[in-house]
MARKOL-584940 format. One line per 8 residues: number of its first residue (from 1); their letters; for each residue x, y, z of C-alpha. Coordinates in pm, 1 decimal. Example, Ala and Ser with C-alpha at 12.3 -4.5 7.8 and 13.67 -1.06 7.14 Angstrom:
BEGIN
1 = as = 1230.0,-450.0,780.0; 1367.0,-106.0,714.0
// end
This chain:
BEGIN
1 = xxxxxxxx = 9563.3,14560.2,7677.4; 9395.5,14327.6,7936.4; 9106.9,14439.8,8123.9; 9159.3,14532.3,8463.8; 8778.6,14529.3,8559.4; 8418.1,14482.1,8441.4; 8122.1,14363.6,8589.9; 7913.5,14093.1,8427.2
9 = xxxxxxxx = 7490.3,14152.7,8437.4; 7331.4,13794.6,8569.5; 6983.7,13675.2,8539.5; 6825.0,13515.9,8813.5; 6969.4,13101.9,8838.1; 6755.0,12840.0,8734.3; 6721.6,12497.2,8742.8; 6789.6,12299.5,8446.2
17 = xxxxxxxx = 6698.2,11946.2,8456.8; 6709.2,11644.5,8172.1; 6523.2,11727.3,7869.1; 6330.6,11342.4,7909.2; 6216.9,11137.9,8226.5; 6554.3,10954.2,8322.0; 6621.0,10657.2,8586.5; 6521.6,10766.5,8939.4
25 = xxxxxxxx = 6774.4,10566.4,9118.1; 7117.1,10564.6,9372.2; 7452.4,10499.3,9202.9; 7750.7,10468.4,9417.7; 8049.5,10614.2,9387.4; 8374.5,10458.5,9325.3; 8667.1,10473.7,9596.9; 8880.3,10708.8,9400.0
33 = xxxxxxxx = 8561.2,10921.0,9362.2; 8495.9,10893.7,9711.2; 8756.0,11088.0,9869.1; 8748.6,11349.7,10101.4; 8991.2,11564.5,9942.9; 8762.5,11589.3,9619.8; 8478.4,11720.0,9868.1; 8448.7,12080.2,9659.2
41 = xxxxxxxx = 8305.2,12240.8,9336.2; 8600.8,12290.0,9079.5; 8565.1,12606.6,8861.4; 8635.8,12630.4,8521.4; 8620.2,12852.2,8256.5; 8651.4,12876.1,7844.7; 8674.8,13121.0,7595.3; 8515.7,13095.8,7283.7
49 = xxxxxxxx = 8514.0,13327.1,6933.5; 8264.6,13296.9,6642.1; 8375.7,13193.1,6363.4; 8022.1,13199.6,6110.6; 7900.4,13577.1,6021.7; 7617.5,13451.9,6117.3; 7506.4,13519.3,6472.3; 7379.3,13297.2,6690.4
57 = xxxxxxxx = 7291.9,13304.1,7078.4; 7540.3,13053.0,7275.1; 7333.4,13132.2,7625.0; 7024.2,12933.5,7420.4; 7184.7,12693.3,7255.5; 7413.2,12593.6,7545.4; 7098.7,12550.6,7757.2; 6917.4,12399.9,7548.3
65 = xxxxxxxx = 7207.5,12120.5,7487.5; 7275.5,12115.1,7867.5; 6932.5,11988.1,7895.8; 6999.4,11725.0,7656.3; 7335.8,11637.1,7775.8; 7203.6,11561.9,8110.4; 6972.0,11267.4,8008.8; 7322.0,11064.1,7915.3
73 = xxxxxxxx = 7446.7,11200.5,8227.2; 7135.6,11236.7,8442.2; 7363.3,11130.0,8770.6; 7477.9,11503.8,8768.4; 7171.6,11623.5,8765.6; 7099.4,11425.1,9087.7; 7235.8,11506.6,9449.5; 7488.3,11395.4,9701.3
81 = xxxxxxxx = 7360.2,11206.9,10003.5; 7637.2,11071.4,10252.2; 7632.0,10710.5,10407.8; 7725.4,10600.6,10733.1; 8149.4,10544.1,10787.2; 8217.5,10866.9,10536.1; 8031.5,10660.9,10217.9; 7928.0,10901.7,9945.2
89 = xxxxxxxx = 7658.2,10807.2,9730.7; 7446.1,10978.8,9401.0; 7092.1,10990.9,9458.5; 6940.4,11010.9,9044.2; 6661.8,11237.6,9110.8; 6665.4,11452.8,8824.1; 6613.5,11803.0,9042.0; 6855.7,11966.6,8805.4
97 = xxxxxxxx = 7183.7,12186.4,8781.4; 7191.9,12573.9,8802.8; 7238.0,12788.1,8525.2; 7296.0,13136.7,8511.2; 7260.0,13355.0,8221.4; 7516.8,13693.6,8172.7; 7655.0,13964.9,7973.5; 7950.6,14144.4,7967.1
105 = xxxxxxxx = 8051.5,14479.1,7814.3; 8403.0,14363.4,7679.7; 8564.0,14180.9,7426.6; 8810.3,13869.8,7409.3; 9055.6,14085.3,7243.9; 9077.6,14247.3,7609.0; 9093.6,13921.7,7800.8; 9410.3,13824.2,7679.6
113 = xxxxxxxx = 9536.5,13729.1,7305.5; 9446.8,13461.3,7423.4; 9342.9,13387.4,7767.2; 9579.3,13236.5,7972.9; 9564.3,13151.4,8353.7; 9486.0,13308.5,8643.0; 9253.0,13467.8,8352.7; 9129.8,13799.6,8427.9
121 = xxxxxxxx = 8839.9,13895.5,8635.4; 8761.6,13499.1,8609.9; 8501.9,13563.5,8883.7; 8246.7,13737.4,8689.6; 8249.8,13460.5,8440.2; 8167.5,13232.5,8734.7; 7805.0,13236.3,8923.2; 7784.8,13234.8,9276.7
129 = xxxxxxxx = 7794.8,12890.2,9437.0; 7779.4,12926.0,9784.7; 8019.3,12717.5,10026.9; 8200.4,12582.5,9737.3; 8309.6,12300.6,10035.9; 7973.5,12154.2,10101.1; 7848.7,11912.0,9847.0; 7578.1,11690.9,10068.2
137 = xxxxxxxx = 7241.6,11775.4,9934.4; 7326.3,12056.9,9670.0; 7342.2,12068.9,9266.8; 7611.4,11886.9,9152.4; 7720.8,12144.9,8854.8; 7664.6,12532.7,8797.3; 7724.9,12681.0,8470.2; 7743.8,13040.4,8331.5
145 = xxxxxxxx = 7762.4,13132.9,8000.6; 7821.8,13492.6,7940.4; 7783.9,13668.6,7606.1; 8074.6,13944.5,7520.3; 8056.1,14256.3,7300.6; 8296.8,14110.4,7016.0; 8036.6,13843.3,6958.0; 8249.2,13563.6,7174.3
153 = xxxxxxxx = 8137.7,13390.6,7481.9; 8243.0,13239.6,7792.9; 8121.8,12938.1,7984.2; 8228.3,12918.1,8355.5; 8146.6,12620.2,8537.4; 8171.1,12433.2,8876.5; 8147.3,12046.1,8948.3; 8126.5,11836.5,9249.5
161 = xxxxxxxx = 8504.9,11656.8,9198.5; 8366.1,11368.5,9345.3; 8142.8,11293.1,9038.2; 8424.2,11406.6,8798.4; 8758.5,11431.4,8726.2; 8929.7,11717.8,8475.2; 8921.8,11470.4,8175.6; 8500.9,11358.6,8275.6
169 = xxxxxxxx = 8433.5,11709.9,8341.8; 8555.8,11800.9,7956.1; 8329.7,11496.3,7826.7; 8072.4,11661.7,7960.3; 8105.2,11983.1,7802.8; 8198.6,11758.8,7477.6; 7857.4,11626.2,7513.8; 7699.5,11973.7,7568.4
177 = xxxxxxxx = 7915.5,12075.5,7250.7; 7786.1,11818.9,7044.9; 7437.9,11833.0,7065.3; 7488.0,12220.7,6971.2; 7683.9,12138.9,6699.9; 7370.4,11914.1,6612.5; 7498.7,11569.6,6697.3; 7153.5,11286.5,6797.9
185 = xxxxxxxx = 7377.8,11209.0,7078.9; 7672.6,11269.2,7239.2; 7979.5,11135.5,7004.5; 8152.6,10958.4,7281.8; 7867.7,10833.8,7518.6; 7887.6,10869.7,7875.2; 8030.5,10508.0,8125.8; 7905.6,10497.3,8478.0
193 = xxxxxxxx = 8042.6,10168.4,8587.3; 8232.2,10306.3,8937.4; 8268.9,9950.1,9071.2; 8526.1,9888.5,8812.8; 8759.3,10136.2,9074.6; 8604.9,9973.5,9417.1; 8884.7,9840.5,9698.7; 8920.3,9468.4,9673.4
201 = xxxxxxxx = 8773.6,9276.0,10002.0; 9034.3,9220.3,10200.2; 9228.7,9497.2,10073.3; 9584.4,9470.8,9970.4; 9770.4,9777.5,10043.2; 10198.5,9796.9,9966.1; 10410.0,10046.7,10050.5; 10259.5,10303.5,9921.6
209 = xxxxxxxx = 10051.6,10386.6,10236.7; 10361.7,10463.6,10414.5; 10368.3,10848.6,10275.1; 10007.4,10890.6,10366.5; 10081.6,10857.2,10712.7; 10340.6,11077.5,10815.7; 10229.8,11451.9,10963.5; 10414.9,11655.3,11217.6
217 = xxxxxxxx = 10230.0,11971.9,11112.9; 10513.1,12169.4,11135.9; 10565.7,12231.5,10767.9; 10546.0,12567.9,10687.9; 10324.7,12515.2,10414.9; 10076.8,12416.2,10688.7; 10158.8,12664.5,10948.1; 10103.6,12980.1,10697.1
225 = xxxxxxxx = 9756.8,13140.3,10660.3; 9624.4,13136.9,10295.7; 9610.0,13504.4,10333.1; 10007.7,13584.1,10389.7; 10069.9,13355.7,10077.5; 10102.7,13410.3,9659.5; 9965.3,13252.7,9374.9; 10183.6,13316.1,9088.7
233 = xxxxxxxx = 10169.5,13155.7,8748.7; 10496.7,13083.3,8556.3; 10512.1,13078.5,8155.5; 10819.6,12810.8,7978.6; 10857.2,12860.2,7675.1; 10994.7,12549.2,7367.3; 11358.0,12680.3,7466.4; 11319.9,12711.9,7804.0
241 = xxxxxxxx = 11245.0,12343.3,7807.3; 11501.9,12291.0,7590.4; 11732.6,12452.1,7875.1; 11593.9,12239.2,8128.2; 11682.2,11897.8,7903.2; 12015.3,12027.2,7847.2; 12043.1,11934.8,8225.6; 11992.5,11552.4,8172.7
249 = xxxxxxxx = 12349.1,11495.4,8087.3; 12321.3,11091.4,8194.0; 12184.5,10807.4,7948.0; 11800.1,10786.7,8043.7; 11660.7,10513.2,7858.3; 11255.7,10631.0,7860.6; 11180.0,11006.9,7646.4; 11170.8,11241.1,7943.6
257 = xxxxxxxx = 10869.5,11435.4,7933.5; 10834.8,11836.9,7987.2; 10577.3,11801.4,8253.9; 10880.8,11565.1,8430.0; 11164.0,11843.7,8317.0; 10948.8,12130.0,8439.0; 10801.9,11864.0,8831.9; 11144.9,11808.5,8914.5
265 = xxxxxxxx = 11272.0,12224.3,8794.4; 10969.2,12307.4,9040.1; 11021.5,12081.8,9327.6; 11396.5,12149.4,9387.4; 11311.0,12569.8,9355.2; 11016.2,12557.7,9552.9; 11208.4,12306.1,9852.1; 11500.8,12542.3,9848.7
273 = xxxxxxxx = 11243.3,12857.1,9874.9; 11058.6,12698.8,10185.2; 11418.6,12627.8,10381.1; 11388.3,12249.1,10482.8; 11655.6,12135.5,10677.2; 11915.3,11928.5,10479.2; 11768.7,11581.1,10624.6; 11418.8,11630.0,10602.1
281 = xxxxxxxx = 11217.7,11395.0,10384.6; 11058.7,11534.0,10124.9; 10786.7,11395.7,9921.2; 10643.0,11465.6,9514.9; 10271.0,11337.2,9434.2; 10211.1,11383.1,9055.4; 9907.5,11306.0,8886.8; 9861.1,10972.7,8605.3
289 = xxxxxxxx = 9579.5,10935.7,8426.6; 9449.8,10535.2,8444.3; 9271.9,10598.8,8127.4; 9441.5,10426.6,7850.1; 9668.1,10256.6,8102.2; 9416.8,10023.7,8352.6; 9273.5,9818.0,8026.4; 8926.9,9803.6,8242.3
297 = xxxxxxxx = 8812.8,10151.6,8220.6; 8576.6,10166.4,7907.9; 8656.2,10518.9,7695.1; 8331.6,10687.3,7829.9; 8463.9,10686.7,8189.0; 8398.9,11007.8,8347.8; 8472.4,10952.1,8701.1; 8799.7,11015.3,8898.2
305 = xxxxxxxx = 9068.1,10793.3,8691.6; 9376.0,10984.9,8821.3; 9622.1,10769.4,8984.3; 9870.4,10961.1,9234.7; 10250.3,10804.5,9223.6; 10440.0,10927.8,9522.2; 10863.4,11024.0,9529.4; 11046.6,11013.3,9836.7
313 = xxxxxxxx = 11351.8,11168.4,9924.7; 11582.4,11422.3,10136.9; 11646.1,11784.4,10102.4; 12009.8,11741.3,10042.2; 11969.4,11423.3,9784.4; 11699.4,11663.3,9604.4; 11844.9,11987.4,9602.8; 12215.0,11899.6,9567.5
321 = xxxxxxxx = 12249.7,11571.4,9379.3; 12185.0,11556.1,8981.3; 11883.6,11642.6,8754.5; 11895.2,11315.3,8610.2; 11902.3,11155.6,8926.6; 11546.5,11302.4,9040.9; 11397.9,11222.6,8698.8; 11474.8,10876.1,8733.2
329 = xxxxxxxx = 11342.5,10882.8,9041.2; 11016.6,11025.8,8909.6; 11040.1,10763.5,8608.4; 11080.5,10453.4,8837.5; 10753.2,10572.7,9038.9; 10554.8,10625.8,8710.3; 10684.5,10310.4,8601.3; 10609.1,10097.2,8918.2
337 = xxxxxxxx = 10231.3,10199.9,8913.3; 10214.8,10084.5,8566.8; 10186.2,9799.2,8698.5; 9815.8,9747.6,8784.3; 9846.3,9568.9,9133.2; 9991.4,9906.2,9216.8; 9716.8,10087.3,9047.2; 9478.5,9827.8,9260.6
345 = xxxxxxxx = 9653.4,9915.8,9592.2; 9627.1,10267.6,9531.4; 9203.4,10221.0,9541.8; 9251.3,10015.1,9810.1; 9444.4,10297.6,9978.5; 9220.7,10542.4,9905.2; 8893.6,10336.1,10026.2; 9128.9,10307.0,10373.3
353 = xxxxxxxx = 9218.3,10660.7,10401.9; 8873.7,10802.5,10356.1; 8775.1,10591.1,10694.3; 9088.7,10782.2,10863.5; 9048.3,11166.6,11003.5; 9218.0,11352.1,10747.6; 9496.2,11526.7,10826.7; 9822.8,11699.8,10608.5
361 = xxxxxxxx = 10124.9,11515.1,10441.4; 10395.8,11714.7,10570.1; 10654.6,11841.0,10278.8; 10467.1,11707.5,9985.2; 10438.9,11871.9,9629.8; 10185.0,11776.8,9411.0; 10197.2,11781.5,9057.8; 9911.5,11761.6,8842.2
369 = xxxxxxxx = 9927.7,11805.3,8432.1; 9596.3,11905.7,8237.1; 9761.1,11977.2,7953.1; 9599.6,11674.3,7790.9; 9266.9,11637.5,7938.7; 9056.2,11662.5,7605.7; 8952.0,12041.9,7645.2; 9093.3,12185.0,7294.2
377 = xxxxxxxx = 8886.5,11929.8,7132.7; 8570.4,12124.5,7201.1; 8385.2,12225.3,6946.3; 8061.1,12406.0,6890.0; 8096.0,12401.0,6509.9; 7995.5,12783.7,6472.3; 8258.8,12884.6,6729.0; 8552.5,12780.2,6842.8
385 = xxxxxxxx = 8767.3,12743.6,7174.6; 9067.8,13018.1,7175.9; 9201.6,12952.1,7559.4; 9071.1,12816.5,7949.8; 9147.0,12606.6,8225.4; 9148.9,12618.8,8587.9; 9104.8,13016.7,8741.7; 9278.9,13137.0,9046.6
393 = xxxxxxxx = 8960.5,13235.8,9263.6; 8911.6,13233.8,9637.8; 9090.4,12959.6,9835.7; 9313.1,12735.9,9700.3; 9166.3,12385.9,9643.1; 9503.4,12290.3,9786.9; 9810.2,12518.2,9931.0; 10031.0,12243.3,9744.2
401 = xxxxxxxx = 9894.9,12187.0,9393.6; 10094.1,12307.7,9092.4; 9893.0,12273.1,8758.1; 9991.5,12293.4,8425.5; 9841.7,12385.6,8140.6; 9896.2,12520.1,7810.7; 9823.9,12740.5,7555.7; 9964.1,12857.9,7196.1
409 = xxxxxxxx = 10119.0,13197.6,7166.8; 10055.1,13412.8,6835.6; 10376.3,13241.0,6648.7; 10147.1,12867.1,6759.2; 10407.5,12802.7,6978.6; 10283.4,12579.5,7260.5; 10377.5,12750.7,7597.6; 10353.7,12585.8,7920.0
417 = xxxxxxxx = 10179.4,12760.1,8220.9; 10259.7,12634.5,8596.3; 10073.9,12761.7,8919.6; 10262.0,12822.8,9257.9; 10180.0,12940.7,9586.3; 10386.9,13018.1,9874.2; 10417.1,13182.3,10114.1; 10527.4,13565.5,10010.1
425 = xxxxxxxx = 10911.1,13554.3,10186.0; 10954.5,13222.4,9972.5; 10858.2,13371.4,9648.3; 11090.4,13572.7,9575.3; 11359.0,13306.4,9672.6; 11183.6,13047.4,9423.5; 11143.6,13331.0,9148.5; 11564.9,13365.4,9156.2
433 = xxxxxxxx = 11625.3,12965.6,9216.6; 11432.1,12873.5,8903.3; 11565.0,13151.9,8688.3; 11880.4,12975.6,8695.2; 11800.3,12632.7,8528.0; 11620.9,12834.8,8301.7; 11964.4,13006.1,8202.8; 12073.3,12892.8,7884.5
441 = xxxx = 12445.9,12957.0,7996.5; 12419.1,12731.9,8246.0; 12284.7,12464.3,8112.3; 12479.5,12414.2,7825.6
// end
C-alpha cells in the first residue's frame, strides 16, 4: 500500500562548498542556456535500496562526495548575476550549494513497488527553496537526502535549468555517485565550453522563427488558472504501444519510435479535449537531444543541449486525417534539424528571442522524453537506484509540457509514464479520446 502521508524531520541547511580552492572567475552562459524559459529550479528526486548488509550512512557519504563533486563542477557552486539586454552570466565564487539533511519514518516498500511519478508525498523529500522562479544571486543547486526506516534513501534535488539540462543534471549526480562509490574522480569528467552553442554574428535565422511569433492569448490553455486545472499521469504498457503501431498502416521508411507513437496518441486526444475550432493551427514542440547528434559537443557537456523541432498543422488535418500522416510529419521535423544549420538557427533563435518580451505560443504541445537521460546508470556501488524522475509539486514549470519517463514493473517490463494537465472539463474528454487508440479492437 502507498503511503498517503508522513512528515520528513530536517536539519538546519548548510552550505556546502568545493572540498579544494577552485578558479574564482565568470563563465558565460551559452544561448540555449540562456533562456528565459529555463529561469527556475527543477526538482528531482531518486529512490535508492541497499544492497550490502552492511550499513552505511548515505546523508555522509553523499555530502562528503558533493563536496568533491563540486571542485569538477565548481560553476554550480557559484551564483547567477544578470547582464545588461537579459545576458545571464556564472559568477565562480565558490559560496556553495545548500544541503539539507532528513529522516523519514517509512519504507520504500510504501512508496511504491517501485516509485513511479507524481511519486508520493515528493515534497518532503524536497527542502524548501524559496521562489523557485528567482535565480539572480541565489545557490544554484539544493539537495536533500533523506534516510528511510527500511535502510533506503532518497535524494531530492533542485537546479538552476539555466546551468543544466536533465541529461547534465544526471552527470552531476554521476559524479556525486562516483566518488562514493570511491572513484579519484568523476568517471566521465565534467565540459564547460558554452561558446560551442553561442548565436553566430550576424545571425541566420530560417523558418523556424515563424512559430515563435504567433500569440493571440486566447488559447484556453492560457486563459485557465493553474488552480481549475489537473495533472494526471498516464501508464502504456509493451501492448499498448503495440496497439498504437498497429495504427501505422502506411510504408514508413525510418523505425517509428514509442515516444513518436505515444506525441502524436497525445496531441490529437489532448487537441480534441481542449475544442479548437476545425481551422485553427496547431503546433507540437518535442524535445532532441544535440548530444551525439551536433559532432561539436564533447561527451562531458552538461549544459542545455536540447534542441526543440516544431510541427505545424490544423485541427481538422490533425485530428481527422491518418496516424501515419502526423508521424511523418513529426519524422520530417526531426529529420530537418538533423541537419546542423538547423540546429545553428535554432541558437541563433534562441539568442533573438531572449532579447524579445516573452510572451505564450498559442496552441502548442510540447513534448519532452527523459526516458534516456542517463539516470538508471547511477550507481553508488553499496546501493542501488529502484525508481525517480521529475515530481508533480507546486506550479507547473509549464501548463504545456508532457514528460515521459519510465520505469520497469515487477515482470521487468518497461512501462512508459506520460504527464498531462488540463484544464478539469477537458480531462475527462482526453481520458475517453485516448482510451480508444489504446483499444486493441480498434486498432487491429
Amino acid at each position: 500500500m502507498v503511503a498517503s502521508s508522513f512528515t520528513a524531520r530536517r536539519t538546519k541547511p548548510e552550505l556546502v562548498t568545493p572540498a579544494r580552492a577552485t578558479p574564482r572567475e565568470t563563465k558565460p552562459l551559452s544561448d540555449l542556456d540562456d533562456s528565459r524559459s529555463l529561469r527556475f529550479l527543477e526538482p528531482g528526486v531518486e529512490f535508492f535500496s541497499p544492497i550490502e548488509e552492511k550499513k552505511r550512512d548515505p546523508v555522509e557519504a553523499v555530502r562528503a562526495a558533493l563536496a568533491e563533486a563540486l571542485v569538477h563542477y565548481y560553476p554550480i557552486a557559484g551564483r547567477m548575476r544578470e547582464l545588461e539586454k537579459g545576458k545571464l552570466v556564472v559568477d565562480c565564487t565558490g559560496e556553495g550549494v545548500v544541503f539539507v539533511e532528513a529522516d523519514a519514518d517509512v519504507r520504500l516498500v510504501e512508496l511504491g513497488e517501485p516509485p513511479v511519478p507524481p511519486f508520493p508525498c515528493a515534497e518532503e523529500f524536497l527542502c524548501d527553496v524559496g521562489d523557485g522562479w528567482d535565480v539572480i544571486g541565489r545557490p544554484l543547486f539544493f539537495m536533500q537526502v533523506t534516510r528511510l526506516k527500511c535502510g533506503g534513501f532518497v535524494i531530492g534535488s533542485h537546479i538552476c535549468h539555466n546551468i543544466a539540462d536533465g541529461f547534465g543534471t544526471i552527470l552531476f549526480l554521476k559524479a556525486i555517485a562516483d566518488i562514493v562509490r570511491g572513484e579519484v574522480e568523476p568517471t566521465i569528467l565534467p565540459v564547460w565550453e558554452r561558446e560551442l552553442l553561442m548565436a553566430r554574428i550576424p545571425p541566420c535565422i530560417n523558418t523556424l522563427s515563424e512559430e515563435f511569433s504567433r500569440a493571440k492569448d486566447d488559447d484556453i490553455m492560457w486563459t485557465t488558472p493553474t488552480e481549475s486545472m489537473v495533472c494526471e499521469y498516464f501508464t502504456f504498457s509493451p501492448s499498448n504501444i503495440a496497439a498504437l503501431r498497429r495504427l501505422v498502416r502506411a510504408k514508413i521508411t525510418n523505425v517509428v519510435t514509442s515516444f513518436e507513437l505515444l506525441t502524436v496518441a497525445m496531441w490529437r486526444s489532448r487537441t480534441v479535449a481542449l475544442g479548437y475550432q476545425s481551422s485553427d493551427k496547431v503546433r507540437l514542440m518535442f524535445t532532441m537531444n544535440a548530444r551525439g547528434r551536433l559532432t561539436k559537443l564533447p561527451k562531458g557537456y552538461y549544459g542545455n543541449a536540447i534542441l526543440s523541432p516544431v510541427v505545424e498543422t490544423t485541427v481538422t488535418e490533425l485530428c481527422e486525417g491518418s496516424f501515419e500522416h502526423t508521424i511523418g510529419l513529426v519524422q520530417k521535423a526531426k529529420h530537418e534539424m538533423l541537419e546542423e544549420e538547423n540546429m545553428q538557427s535554432m541558437v541563433d533563435l534562441m539568442a533573438l528571442l531572449r532579447e524579445r518580451p516573452p510572451h505564450p505560443i498559442d496552441r502548442l504541445y510540447i513534448s519532452s522524453d527523459i526516458k534516456w537521460i542517463g539516470q538508471t546508470e547511477l550507481d553508488f556501488g553499496w546501493a542501488k537506484r529502484i525508481g525517480g524522475g521529475l515530481p508533480a509539486i507546486g506550479d507547473k514549470s509549464s501548463k504545456i509540457v508532457s514528460d515521459h519517463s519510465m520505469y520497469k514493473d515487477d515482470k521487468g517490463e518497461r512501462m512508459i509514464v506520460v504527464s498531462m494537465l488540463l484544464p478539469r472539463t477537458a480531462m475527462d474528454i482526453f481520458k475517453k479520446d485516448i482510451a480508444v487508440y489504446l483499444n486493441e479492437k480498434n486498432s487491429k
